[in-house]
N, C-alpha and C positions, 0 to 999 in steps of 0.2 A: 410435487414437481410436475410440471406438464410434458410430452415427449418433444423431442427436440425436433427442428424446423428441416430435419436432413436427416441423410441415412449415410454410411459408411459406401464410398463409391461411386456419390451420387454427384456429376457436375457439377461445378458451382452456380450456374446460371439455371440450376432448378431449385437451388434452396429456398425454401419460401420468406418470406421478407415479414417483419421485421428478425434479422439475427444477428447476434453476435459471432464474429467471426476470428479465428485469431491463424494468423499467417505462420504455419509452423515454421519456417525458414527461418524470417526474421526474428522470432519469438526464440528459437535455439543459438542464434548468431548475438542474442543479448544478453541470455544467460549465459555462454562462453565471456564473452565480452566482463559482463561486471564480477565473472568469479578469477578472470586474470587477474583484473585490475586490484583485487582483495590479498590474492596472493603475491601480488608484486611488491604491496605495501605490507605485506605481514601485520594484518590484521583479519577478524573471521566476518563470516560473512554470516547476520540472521536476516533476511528479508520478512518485508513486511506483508504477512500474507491478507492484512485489508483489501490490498489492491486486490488479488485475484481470484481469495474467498475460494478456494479451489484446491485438496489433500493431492491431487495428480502433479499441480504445477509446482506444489511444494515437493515435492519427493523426487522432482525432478532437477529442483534448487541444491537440493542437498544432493544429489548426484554427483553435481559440478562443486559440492566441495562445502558447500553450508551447514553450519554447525546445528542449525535447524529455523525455527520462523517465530516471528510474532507477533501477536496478534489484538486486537481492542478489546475485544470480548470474552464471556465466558461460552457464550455460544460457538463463537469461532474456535475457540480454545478444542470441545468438546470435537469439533468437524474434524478439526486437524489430528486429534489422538486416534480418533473412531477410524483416520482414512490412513492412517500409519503413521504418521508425524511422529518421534519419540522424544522431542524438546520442544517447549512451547514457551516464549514470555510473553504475558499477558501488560503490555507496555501502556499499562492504565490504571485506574483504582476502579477497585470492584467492595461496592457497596449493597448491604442487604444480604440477612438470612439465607435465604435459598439462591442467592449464588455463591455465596460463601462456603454454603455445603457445597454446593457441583462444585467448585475449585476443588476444596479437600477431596473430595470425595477422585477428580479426575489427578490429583498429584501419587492415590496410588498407582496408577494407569501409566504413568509417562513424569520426566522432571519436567516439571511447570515453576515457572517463576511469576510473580505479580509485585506492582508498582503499589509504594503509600504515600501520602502527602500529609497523611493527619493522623493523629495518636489517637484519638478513638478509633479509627478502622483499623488500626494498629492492637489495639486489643482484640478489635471482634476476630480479626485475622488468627490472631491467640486461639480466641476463643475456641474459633471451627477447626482448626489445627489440629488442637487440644483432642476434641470431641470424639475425631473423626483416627483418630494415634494417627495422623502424620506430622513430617515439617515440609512447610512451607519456605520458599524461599523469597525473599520480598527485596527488592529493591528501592533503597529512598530517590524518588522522583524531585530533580532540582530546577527547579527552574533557572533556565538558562540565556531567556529572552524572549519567548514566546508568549509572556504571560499569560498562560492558558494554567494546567495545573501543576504544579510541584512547589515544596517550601523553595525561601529564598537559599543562595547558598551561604556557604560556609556557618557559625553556630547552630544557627536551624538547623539545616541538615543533619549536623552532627548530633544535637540532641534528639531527632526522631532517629537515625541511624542507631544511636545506642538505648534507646525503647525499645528498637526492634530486636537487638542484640541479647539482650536480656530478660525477652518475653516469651514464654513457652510457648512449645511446638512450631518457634521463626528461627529463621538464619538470615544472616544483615547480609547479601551475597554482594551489593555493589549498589550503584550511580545510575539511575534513568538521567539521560543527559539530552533531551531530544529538542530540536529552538526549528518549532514546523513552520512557524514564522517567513524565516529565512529559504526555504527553499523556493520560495516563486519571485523573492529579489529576482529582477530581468539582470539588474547591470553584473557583471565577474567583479568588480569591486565592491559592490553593494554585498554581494552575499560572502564572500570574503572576508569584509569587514565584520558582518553580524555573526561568526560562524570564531571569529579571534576573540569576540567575547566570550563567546558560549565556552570555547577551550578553556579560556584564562578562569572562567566561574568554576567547569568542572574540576581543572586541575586545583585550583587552591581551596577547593572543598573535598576533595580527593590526599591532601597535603593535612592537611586540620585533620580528617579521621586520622588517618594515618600515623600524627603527633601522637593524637590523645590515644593510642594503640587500640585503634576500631580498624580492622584490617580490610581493605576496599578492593577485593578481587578482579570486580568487573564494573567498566564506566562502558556506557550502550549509548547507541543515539546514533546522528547524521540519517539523511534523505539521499533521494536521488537525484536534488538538487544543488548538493554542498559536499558529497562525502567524500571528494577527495582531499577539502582541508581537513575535516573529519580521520579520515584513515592517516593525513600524513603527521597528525597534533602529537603521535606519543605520548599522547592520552587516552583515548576511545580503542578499545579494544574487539568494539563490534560495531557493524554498518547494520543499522535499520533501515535499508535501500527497499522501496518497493515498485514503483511504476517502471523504474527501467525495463519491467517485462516486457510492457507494451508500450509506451509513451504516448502518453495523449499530448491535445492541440495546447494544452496550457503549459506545457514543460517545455515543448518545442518552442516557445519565445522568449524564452530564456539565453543570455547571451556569454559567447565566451570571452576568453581574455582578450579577440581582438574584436572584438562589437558585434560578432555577426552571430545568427542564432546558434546555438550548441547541437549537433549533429551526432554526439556521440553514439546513440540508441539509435533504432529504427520503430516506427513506427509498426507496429506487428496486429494494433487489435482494433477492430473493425465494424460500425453498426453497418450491415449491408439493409441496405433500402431501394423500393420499387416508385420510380413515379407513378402517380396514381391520378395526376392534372395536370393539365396542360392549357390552362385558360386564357393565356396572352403571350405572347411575343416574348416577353420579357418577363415572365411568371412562371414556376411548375409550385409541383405540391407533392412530397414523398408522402410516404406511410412511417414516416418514424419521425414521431414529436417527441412531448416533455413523459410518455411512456415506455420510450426506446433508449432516450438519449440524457443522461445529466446537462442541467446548462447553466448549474451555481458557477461554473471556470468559464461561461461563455459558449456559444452555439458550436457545435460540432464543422469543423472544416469539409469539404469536398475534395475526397483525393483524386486526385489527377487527371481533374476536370477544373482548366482553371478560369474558366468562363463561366463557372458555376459557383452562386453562394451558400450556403445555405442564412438565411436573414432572420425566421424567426419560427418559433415550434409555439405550438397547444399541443393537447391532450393528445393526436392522433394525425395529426399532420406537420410536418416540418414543410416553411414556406423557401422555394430554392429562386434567386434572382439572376435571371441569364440575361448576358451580356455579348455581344458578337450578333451581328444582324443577321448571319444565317444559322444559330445556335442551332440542333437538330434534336436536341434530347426529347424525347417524346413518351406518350401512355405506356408501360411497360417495362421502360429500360430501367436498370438496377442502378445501383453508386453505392459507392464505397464512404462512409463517412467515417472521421475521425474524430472521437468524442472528446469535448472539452474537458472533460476531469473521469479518467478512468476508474475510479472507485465506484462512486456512484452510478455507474451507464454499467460498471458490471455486475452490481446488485439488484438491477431488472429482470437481469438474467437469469433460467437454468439450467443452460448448459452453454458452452465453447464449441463453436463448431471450425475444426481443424483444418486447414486445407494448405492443399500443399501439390503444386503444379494444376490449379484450377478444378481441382477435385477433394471432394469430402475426406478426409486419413481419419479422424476423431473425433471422439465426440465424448465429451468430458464434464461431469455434473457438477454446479457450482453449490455445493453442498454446504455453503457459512452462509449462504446469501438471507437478506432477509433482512426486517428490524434487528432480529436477535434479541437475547437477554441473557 
């Protein structure tokens, strides 16, 4: 890890640039926020700790009431136990040897759960269980409409469900039900609609174990872009909600029930960037390109400069397009940018730098960041 770009104390307007920045105010008014809304609907809350790869903000999820978090990886998995995390589902399939030990190996450490989709991982899973005297808890992952991984539902399901059930060192604990698909639907009918399938698949693959007395404890799933039909199905018994920490620019165009952008979150997480050119009238150039910022969701917005674009990033420069004939922005001054897909822009990172009334409060290591494995 490199040291971070700030010191505890230190004005915001000396942080050095490029940083990540995360607005403590907003960032605790969202976790308040999504742990009502979990308890309103009586259901638990696991957040998804991709988004912020960070054992601080997880422990601070579970504060407000979260059953615990989880995660893609086995690396992450590993962050999360080592930084105190004591429940982890690993909401993916983990393939190969030697992560298959670090699973076993980290399930005596903390309850860990992990996702299958196929009966040979279904054995290996056995296998390293076995090896290592623990059990594993596994989830069959269904596909729900994202067609990315899990069998289809209902038979399928239930024949890997009852592989699992019946395979030393497993326990069939429930339903990965996750349709990621759907969460960047713009329209509140579009994802509504895609979100009533995904329920009707869990629940009548949820119904089928159930007959054939495969008993289905727990069905998981929903985003931060769908989880209130998610929490209200009286199916899903857990939110895999993650960006709501911070919300980035690609969730923010997302529309509610009456057309207009969905506002529920705030905005809390932040690349802070230095002009660094000033070549033309209608031209700058930051210091935070496609090394500061993800732009698979699209380029990073301008907060609250709305004369200002940001138009297009390389390696080491983000290009900003001014508009207004006396725009003033010049060599030096900072901005506030909002990243297009906050997962990625905070896997650049390592560390979170806290601020709270224009000054430094924290500084917080992003300890999952990285490829991983």
């Amino acid at each position: 890890m490199t040291h971070p770009s700030a010191e505890i104390g230190m004005p915001l307007a000396e942080v050095d640039t490029p940083a990540l920045l995360l607005d403590l105010d907003a960032f605790g008014r969202n976790l308040k926020r999504m742990a009502d809304q979990a308890a309103k609907a009586g259901v638990r809350l696991r957040p998804h700790a991709k988004s912020h790869k960070c054992p601080v903000i997880a422990r601070k999820q579970i504060e407000h009431g979260a059953v615990g978090v989880c995660v893609q990886k086995v690396s992450e998995a590993e962050a999360m136990v080592m930084g105190g995390v004591r429940d982890v589902l690993i909401a993916n399939e983990i393939v190969g040897a030697p992560k298959l030990q670090r699973l076993a190996v980290l399930a005596r450490e903390a309850h860990v759960m992990v996702c299958a989709d196929d009966a040979g991982n279904v054995a290996d899973l056995s296998e390293a269980a076995t090896a290592f005297g623990v059990t594993l808890e596994v989830l069959v992952e269904v596909n729900v409409g994202a067609d990315r991984c899990g069998v289809e539902p209902g038979e399928p399901a239930l024949a890997l469900a009852q592989l699992v059930a019946g395979s030393p060192g497993l326990r069939f604990s429930g339903l990965q039900a996750y349709h990621g698909a759907a969460q960047h639907l713009r329209g509140f009918d579009e994802r509504r609609a895609a979100i009533a399938q995904a329920v009707e698949k869990a629940r009548t693959t949820r119904d089928l174990l159930e007959k054939n007395g495969v008993a289905c404890p727990l069905v998981t799933g929903a985003g931060t872009g769908t989880y209130q039909f998610e929490a209200a199905s009286t199916v899903y018994h857990e939110l895999q909600v993650g960006s709501y920490v911070f919300m980035d620019a690609d969730y923010a165009r997302n529309l509610g029930a009456d057309g207009r952008p969905v506002r529920e979150f705030e905005h809390s997480l932040f690349v802070y960037a230095t002009v660094m050119s000033r070549p033309a009238r209608d031209r700058a150039v930051c210091d935070a390109g496609l090394k500061a910022s993800s732009v698979d969701s699209g380029m990073p917005q301008v907060y609250d400069l709305p004369d200002v674009a940001y138009v297009g990033a390389s390696d080491e420069h983000g290009k900003l397009k001014l508009a207004g004939k006396h725009n003033t922005l010049a060599v030096g001054d900072k901005l506030l940018l909002i990243p297009g897909h906050c997962d990625p822009t905070v896997n650049l990172y390592d560390w979170y730098v806290g601020i709270r009334d224009n000054r430094v409060e924290a500084l917080w290591p992003i300890s999952a960041r990285g490829p991983g494995i």
